[in-house]
GUVOLO-357404 format. One line per 8 residues: number of its first residue (from 1); for each residue x, y, z of N, C-alpha, C, O. Coordinates in Angstrom, 2 decimals, decimal comma, padded with zeros to 5 digits. Layout:
BEGIN
NUM) X Y Z X Y Z X Y Z X Y Z | ...
//
This chain:
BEGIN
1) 000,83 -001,19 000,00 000,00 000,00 000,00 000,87 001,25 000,00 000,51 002,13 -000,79 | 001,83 001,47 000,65 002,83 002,30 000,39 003,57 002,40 -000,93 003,91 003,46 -001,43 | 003,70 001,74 -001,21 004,52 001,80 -002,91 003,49 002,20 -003,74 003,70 002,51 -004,91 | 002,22 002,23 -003,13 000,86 002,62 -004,17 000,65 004,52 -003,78 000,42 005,31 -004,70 | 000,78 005,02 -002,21 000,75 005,90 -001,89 002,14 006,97 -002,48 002,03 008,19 -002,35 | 003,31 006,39 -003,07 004,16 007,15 -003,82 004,20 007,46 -005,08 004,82 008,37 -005,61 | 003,19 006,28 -005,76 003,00 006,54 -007,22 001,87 007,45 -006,95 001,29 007,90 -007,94 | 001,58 007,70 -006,09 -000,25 008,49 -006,29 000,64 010,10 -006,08 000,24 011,18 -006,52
9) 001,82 009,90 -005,35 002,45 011,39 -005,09 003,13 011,75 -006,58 002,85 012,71 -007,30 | 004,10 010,71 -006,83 004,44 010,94 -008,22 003,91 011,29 -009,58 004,48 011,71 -010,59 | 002,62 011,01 -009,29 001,65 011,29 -010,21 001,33 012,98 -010,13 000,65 013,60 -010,95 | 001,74 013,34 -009,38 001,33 015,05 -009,00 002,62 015,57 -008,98 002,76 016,28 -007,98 | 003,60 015,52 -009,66 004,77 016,18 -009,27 005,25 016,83 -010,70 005,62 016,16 -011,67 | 005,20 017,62 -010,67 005,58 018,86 -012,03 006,22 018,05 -013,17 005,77 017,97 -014,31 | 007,35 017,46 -012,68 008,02 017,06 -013,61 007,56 015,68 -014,50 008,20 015,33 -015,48 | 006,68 015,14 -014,15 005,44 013,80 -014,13 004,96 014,21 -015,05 004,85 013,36 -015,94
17) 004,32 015,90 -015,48 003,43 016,27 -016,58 003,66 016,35 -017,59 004,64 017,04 -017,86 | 002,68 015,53 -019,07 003,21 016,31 -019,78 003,16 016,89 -020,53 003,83 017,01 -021,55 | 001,68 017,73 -019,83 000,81 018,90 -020,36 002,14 019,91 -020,08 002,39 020,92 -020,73 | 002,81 019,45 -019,10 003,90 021,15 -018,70 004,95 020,67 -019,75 005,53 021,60 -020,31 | 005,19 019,88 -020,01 006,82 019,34 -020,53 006,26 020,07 -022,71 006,89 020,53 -023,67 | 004,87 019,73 -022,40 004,66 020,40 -024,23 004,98 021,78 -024,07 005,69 022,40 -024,87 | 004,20 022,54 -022,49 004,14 023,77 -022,54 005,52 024,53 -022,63 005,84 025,56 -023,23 | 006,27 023,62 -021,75 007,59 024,42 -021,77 008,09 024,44 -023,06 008,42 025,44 -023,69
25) 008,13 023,24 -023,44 008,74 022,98 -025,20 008,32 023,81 -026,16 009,05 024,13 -027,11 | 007,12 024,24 -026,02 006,59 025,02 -026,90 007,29 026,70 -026,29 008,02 027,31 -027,07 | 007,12 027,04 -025,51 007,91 027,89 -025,06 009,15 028,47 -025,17 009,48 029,65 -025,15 | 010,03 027,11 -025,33 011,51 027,29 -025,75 011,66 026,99 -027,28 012,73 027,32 -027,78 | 011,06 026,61 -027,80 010,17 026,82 -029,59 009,87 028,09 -029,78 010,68 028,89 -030,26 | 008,98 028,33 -029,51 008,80 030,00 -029,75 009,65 030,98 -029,48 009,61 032,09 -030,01 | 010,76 030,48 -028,33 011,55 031,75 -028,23 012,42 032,06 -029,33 012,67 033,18 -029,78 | 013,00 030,55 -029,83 014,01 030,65 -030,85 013,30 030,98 -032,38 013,89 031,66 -033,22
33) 011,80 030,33 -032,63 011,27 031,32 -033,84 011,13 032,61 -033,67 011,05 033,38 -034,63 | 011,07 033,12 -032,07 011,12 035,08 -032,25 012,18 035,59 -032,68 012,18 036,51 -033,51 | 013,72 034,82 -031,96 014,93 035,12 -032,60 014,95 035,20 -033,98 015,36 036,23 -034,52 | 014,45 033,93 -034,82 014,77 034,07 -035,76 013,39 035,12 -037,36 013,50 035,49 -038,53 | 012,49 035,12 -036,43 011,54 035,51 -037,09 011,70 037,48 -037,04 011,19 038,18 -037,91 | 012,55 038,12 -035,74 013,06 039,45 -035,49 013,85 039,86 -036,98 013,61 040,95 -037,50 | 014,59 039,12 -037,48 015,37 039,05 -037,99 014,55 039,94 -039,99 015,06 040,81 -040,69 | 013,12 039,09 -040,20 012,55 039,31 -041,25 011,87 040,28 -040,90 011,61 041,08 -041,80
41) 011,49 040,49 -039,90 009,85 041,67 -039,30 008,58 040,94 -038,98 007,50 041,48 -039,25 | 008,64 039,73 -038,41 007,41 038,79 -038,20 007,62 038,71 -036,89 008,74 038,68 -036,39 | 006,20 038,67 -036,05 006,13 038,15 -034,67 005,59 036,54 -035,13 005,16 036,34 -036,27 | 005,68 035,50 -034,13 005,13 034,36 -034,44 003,73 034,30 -034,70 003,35 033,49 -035,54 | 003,11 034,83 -034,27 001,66 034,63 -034,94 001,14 035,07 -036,42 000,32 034,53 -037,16 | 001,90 036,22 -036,57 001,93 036,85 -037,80 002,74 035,81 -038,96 002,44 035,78 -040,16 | 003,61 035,13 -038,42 004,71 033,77 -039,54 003,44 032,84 -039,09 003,09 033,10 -040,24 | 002,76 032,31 -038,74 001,69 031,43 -038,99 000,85 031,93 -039,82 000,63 031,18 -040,76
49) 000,06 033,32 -039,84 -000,77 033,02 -040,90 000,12 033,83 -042,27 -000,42 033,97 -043,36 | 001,27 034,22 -042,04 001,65 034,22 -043,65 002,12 032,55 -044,41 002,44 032,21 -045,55 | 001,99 031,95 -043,34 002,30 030,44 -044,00 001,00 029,92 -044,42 000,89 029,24 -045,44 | -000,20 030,27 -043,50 -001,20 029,97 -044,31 -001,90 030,80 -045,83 -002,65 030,47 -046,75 | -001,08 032,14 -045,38 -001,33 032,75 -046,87 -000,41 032,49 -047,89 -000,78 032,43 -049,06 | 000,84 032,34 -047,54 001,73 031,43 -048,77 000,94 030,32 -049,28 001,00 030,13 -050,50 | 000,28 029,63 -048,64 000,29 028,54 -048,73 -001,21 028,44 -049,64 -001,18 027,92 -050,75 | -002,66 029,04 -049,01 -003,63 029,21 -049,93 -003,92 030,08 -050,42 -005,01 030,06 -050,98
57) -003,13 031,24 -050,48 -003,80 032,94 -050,93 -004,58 033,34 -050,45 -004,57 033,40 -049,22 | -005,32 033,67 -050,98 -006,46 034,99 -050,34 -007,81 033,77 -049,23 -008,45 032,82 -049,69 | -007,84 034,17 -048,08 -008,37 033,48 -047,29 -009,49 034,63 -046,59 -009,24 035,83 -046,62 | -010,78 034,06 -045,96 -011,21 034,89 -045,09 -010,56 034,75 -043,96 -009,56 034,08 -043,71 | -011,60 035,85 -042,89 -010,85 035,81 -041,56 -011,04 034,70 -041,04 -010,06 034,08 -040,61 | -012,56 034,07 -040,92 -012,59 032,71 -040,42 -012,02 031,39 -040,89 -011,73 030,47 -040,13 | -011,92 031,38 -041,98 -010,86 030,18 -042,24 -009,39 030,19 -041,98 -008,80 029,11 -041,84 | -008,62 031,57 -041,88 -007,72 031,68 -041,32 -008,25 031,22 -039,60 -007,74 030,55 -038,70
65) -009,35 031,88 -039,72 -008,61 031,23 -037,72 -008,72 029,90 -037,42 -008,09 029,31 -036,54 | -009,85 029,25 -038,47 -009,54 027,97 -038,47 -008,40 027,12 -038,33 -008,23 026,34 -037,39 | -007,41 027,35 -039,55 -006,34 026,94 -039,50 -005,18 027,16 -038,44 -004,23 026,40 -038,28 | -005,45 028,38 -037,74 -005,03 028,46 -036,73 -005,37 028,74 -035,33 -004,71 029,38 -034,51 | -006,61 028,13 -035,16 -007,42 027,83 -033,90 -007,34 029,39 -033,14 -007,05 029,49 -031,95 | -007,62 030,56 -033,99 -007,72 031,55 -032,86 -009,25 032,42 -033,79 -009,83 032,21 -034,86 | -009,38 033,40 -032,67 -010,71 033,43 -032,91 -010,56 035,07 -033,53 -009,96 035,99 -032,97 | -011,20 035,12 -034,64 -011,87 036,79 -034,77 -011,26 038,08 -033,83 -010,61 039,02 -034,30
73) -011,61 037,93 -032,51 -010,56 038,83 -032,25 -009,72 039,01 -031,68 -009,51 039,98 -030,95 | -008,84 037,80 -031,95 -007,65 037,88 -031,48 -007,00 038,02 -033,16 -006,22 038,96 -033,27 | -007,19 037,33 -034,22 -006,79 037,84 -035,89 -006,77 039,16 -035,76 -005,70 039,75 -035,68 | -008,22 039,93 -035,72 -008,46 041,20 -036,09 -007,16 042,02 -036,16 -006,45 042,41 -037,09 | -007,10 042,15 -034,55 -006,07 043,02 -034,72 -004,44 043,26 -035,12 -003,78 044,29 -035,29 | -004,06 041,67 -035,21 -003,03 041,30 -035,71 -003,03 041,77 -037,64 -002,26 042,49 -038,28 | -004,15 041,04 -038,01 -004,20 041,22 -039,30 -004,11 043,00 -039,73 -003,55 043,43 -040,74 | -005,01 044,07 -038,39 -004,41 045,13 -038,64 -003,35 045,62 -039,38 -003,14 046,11 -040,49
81) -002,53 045,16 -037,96 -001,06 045,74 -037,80 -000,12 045,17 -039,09 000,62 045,98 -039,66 | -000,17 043,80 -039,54 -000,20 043,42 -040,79 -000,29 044,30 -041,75 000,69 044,90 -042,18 | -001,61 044,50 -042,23 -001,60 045,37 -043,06 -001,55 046,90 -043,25 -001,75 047,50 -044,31 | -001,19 047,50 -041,87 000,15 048,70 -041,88 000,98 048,46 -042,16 001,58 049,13 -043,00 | 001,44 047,47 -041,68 002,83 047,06 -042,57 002,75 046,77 -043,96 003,66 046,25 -044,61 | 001,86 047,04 -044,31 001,80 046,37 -046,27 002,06 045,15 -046,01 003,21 045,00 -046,43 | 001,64 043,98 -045,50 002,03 042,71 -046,25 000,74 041,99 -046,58 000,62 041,10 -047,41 | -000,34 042,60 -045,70 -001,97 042,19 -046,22 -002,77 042,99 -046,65 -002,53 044,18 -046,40
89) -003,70 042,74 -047,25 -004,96 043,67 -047,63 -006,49 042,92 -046,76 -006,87 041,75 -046,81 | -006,98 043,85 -046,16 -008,30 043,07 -045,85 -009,37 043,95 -046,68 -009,31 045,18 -046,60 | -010,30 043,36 -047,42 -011,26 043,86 -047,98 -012,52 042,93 -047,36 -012,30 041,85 -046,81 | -013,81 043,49 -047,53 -014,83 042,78 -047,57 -015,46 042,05 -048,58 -015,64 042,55 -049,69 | -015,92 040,58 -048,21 -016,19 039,29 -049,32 -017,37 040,39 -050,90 -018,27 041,11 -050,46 | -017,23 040,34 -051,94 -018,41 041,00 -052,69 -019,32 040,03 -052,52 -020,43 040,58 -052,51 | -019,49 038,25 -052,30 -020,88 037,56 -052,29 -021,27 037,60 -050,75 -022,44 037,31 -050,53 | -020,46 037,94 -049,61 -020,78 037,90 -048,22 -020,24 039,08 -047,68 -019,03 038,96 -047,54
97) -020,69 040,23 -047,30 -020,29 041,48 -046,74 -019,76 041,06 -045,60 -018,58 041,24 -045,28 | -020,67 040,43 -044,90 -019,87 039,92 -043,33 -018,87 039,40 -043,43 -018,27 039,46 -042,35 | -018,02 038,59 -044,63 -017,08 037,87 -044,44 -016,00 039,11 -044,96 -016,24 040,01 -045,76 | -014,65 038,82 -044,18 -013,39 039,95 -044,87 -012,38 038,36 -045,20 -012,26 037,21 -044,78 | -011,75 039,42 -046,41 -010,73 038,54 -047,01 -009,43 039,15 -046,84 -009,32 040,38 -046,81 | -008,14 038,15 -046,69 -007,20 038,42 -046,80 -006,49 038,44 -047,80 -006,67 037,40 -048,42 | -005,78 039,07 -048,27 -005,14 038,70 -049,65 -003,50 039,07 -049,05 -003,51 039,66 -047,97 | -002,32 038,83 -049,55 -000,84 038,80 -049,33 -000,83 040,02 -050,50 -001,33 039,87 -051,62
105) -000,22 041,16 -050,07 000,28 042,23 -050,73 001,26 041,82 -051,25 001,65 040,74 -050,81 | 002,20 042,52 -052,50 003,38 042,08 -053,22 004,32 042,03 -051,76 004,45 040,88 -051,32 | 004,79 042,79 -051,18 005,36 042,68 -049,95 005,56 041,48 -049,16 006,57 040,88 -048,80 | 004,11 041,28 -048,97 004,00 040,51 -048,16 004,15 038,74 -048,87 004,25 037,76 -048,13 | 004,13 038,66 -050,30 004,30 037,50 -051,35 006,41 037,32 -051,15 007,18 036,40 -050,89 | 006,52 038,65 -051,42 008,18 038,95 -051,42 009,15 038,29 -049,99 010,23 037,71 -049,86 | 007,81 038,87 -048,87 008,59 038,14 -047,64 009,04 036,17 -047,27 009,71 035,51 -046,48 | 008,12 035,99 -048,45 008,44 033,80 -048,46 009,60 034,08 -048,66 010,22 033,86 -047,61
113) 010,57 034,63 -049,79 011,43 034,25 -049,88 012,52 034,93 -048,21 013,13 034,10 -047,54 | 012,55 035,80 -047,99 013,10 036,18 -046,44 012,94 034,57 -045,77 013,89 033,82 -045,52 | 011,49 034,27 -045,57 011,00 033,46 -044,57 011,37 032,07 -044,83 011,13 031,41 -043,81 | 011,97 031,19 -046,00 012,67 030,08 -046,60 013,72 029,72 -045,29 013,59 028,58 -044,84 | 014,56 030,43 -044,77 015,70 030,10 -044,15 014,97 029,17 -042,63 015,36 028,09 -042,19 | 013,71 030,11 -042,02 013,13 029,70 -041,25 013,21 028,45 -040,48 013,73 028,22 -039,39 | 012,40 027,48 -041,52 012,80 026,39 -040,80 014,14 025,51 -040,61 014,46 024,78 -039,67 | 014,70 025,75 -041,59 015,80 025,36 -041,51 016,70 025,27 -040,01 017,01 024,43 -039,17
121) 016,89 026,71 -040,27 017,16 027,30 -039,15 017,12 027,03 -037,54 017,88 027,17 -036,58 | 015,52 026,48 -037,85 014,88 025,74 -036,47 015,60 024,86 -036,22 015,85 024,78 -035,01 | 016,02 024,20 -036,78 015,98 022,77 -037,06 017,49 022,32 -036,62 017,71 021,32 -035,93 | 018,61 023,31 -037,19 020,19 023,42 -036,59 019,56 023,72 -035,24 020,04 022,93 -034,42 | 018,77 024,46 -034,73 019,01 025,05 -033,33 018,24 024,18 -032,26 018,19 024,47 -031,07 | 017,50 022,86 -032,95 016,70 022,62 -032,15 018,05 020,77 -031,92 017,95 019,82 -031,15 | 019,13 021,08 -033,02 019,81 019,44 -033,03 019,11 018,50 -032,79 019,20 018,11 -031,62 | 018,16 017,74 -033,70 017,49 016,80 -033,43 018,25 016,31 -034,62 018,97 017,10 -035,22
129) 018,08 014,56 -035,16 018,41 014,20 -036,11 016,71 013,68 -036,78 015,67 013,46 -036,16 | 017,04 013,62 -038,54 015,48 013,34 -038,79 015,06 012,33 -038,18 014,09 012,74 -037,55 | 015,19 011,30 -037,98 014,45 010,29 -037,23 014,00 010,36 -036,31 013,10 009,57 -036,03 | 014,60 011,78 -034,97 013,99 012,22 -033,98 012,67 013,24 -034,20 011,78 013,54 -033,41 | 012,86 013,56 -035,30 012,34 014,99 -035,95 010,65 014,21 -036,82 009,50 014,64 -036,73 | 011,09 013,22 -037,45 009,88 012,22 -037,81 009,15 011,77 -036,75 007,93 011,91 -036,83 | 009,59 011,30 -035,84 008,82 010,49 -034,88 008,19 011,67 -033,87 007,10 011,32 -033,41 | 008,58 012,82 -033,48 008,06 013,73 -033,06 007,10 014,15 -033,73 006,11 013,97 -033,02
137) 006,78 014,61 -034,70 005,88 014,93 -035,68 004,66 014,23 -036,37 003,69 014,65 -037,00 | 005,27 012,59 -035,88 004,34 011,57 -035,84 003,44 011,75 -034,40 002,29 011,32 -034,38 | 003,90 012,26 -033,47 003,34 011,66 -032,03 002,89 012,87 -032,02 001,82 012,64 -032,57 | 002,88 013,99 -031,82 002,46 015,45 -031,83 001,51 015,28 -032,70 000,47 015,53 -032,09 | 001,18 014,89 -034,12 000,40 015,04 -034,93 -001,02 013,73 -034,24 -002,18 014,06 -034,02 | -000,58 012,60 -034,09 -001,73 011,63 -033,12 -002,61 012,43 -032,20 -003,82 012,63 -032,30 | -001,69 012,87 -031,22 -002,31 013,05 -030,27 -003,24 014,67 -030,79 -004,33 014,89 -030,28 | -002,59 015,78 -031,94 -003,77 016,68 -031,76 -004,95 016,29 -032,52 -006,07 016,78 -032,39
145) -004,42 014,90 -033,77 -005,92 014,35 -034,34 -006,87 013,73 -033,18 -008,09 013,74 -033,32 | -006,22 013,15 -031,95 -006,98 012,86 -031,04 -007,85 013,86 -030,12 -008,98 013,82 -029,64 | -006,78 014,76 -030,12 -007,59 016,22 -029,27 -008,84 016,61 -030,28 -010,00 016,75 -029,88 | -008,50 016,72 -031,37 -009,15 017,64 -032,18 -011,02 016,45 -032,74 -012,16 016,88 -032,93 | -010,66 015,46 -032,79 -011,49 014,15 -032,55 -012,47 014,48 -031,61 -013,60 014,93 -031,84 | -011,68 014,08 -029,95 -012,96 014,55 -029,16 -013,02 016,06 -028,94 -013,37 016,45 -027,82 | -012,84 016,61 -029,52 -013,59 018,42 -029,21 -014,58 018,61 -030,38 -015,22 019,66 -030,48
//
């Protein structure tokens, strides 16, 4: 019964989690994409959805937040500041007024090539070898089809 009363303690002990062990990881992930993202003029949220605008062009706001699980107004104002900077345009949909579209300004088309080194980059700084780098990406990707499953 005692060897049962230490796993029940161990089970509660910070380093046991590893809801904290993603959080931190993700944490020390993001710090080194700010390093390297300072470098072009991107904050990390802003290099997520220009990857989704590299990637499909002109998007609304809600399918952008789709793709990146944030909501209306937390985009809004990012996409702003974005497009002070010239790298987006937001207009409103002509078949849906309510919907706004994004489109990638020449600027903001010009910045992929800046943004190419990116991952790379990650990738020296994070020293993983691919096989560590595969299997991470395998298990990270399970478990958010599982999150994303039951929600």
């Amino acid at each position: 019964m005692r060897k049962d009363m230490k796993s029940m303690k161990e089970l509660l002990l910070l380093e046991n989690q590893i809801c904290f062990k993603i959080y931190s990881a993700e944490r020390e992930i993001t710090k080194l994409y700010r390093e390297l993202l300072d470098e072009i003029g991107l904050t990390y949220p802003q290099y997520l959805a220009m990857l989704v605008l590299w990637e499909k062009g002109t998007v609304t706001v809600k399918e952008l937040g789709k793709h990146l699980f944030l909501d209306s107004g937390t985009l809004t104002p990012m996409l702003k500041r974005m497009e002070a900077n010239g790298l987006v345009e937001r207009r409103r949909s002509v078949e849906d007024e309510r919907s706004v579209c994004i489109t990638l300004t020449q600027d903001g088309e010009n910045m992929r090539e800046k943004a190419e080194c990116v991952p790379t980059r990650l990738l020296e700084n994070l020293d993983m070898n691919p096989e560590e780098l595969m299997q991470l990406d395998g298990t990270l990707s399970t478990i958010l089809k599982k999150l994303r499953h039951q929600g």
